[in-house]
C-alpha positions, -999 to +999 in steps of 0.1 A: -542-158+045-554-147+076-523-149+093-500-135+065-527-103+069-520-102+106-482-104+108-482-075+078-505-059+098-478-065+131-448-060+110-466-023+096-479-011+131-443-019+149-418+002+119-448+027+123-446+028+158-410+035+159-413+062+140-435+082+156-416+081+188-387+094+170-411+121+153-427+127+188-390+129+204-389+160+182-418+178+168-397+207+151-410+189+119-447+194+121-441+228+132-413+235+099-440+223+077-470+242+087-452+278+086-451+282+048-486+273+046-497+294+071-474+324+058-492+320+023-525+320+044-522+354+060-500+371+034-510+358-001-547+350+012-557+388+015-547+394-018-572+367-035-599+383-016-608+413-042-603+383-070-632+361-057-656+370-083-626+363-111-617+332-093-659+322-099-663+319-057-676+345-035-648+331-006-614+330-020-604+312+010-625+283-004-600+283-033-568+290-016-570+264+014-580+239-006-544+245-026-528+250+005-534+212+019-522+201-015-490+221-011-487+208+029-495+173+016-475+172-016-441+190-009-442+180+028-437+146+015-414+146-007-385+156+015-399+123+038-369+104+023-343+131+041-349+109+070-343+076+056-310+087+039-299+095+077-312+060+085-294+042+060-262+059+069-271+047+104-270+012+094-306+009+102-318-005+065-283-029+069-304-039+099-337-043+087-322-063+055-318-094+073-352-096+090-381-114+076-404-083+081-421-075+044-409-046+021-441-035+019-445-031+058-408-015+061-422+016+034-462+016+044-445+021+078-427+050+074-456+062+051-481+061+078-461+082+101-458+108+074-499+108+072-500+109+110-484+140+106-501+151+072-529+148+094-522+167+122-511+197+095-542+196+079-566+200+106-546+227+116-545+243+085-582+242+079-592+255+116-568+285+107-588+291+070-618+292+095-602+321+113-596+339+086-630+337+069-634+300+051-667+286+047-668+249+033-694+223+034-680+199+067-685+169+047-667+180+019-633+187+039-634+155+053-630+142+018-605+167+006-588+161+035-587+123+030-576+131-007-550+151+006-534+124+029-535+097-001-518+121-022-490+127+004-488+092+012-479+087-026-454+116-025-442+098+005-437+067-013-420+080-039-393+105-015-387+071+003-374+051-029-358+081-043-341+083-009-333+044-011-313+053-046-294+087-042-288+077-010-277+118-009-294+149+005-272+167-020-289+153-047-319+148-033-329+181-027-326+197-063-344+166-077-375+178-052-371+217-062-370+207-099-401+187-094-418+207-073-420+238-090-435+230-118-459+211-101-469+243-079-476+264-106-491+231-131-514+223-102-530+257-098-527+254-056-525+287-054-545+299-081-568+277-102-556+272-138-584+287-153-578+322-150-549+318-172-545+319-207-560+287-221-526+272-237-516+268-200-546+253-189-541+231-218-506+220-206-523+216-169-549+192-181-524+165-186-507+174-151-525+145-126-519+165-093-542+191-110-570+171-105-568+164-070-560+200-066-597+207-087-617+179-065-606+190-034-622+224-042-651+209-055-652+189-021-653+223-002-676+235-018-700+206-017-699+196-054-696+162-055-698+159-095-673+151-120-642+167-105-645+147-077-644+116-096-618+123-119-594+134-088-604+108-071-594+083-093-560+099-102-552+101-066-560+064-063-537+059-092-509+079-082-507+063-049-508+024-058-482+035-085-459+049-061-464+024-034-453-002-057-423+017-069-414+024-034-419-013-024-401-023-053-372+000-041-369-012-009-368-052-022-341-041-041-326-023-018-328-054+009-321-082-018 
């Protein structure tokens, strides 16, 4: 047992390792990602100010950031896979299908670059709330923060195998934008869902990502109650759902 952990553990850190270097060899991607979430944060941000008392908060930015790692971590994500189509037409999955490595380690991988980078994002993101005037229990970013890099990982997951079976950009890309709309404006991350009429909060409750979206606030600002739970476990749930699709997806993609 021990050994099998080890070599997953080898077999993880070495796809991982490659593909940071080829992240590292060109950074534009970090960059690319933070600048909507940073545009929002300086342009839509001002505008939530005069709405803090109707958002129930007396800092909107303790509302907004919150929605904006969501958005970094969700939709960031999800166009992972663009990469993996350019390595499959590479020949680098041909390559990989005839090593012993596991299927899980190919995808966690891959996954754990796109946290590494998540990461990186996130902490940016929040240092830049700071400058503009957020105040959030330190404690309670941490955990939003680590919520926020599960749920990415699972969006990560899932870009990956949907990667593995379009095996097109062209069709990726309006599969993401159909998805990802609705889950923007579902989720509340940029304005919580209960400031609008209750038939849409209704429709909301049933959305999971809303949930992480709602304990990730409640993590900021230090209430660790029932929204916390609940968002907790749905981001648990998402993520071991989507790592098994995705692991799935690669075994048959490699049989």
């Amino acid at each position: 047992m021990a050994a099998s952990i080890a070599s997953f553990a080898r077999e993880t850190w070495i796809v991982f390792w490659r593909q940071l270097r080829i992240a590292l060899r060109n950074p534009a991607w970090v960059i690319i990602g933070l600048i909507q979430p940073v545009l929002y944060l300086s342009l839509f941000g001002p505008l939530l100010e005069p709405m803090a008392g109707i958002l129930g908060t007396d800092n909107a930015y303790a509302i907004f950031v919150p929605g904006l790692l969501v958005q970094l971590g969700l939709f960031g994500a999800l166009f992972a896979g663009f990469g993996l189509v350019a390595e499959w037409r590479a020949g680098v999955i041909e390559a990989e299908r005839v090593t012993p490595a596991s299927r899980t380690a190919l995808l966690l991988g891959r996954v754990l670059r796109d946290v590494v980078q998540l990461l990186v994002q996130g902490v940016v993101l929040i240092a830049l709330g700071f400058a503009f005037g957020l105040r959030a229990s330190f404690g309670g970013m941490l955990y939003g923060l680590a919520l926020t890099l599960l749920l990415g990982a699972a969006a990560a997951c899932a870009s990956n195998a949907l990667a593995l079976v379009t095996k097109s950009e062209d069709v990726m890309a309006p599969l993401i934008n159909s998805i990802a709309l609705p889950l923007l404006l579902l989720s509340g991350i940029l304005i919580p869902m209960s400031v609008g009429p209750q038939w849409l909060e209704t429709i909301s409750d049933f959305v999971p990502t809303k949930h992480v979206v709602d304990a990730i606030r409640a993590a900021f600002a230090g209430n660790f109650g029932e929204p916390i739970l609940w968002g907790t476990v749905w981001a648990v749930v998402i993520f071991v759902v989507f790592v098994i699709v995705g692991t799935r997806t690669f075994r048959k993609e490699n049989a």
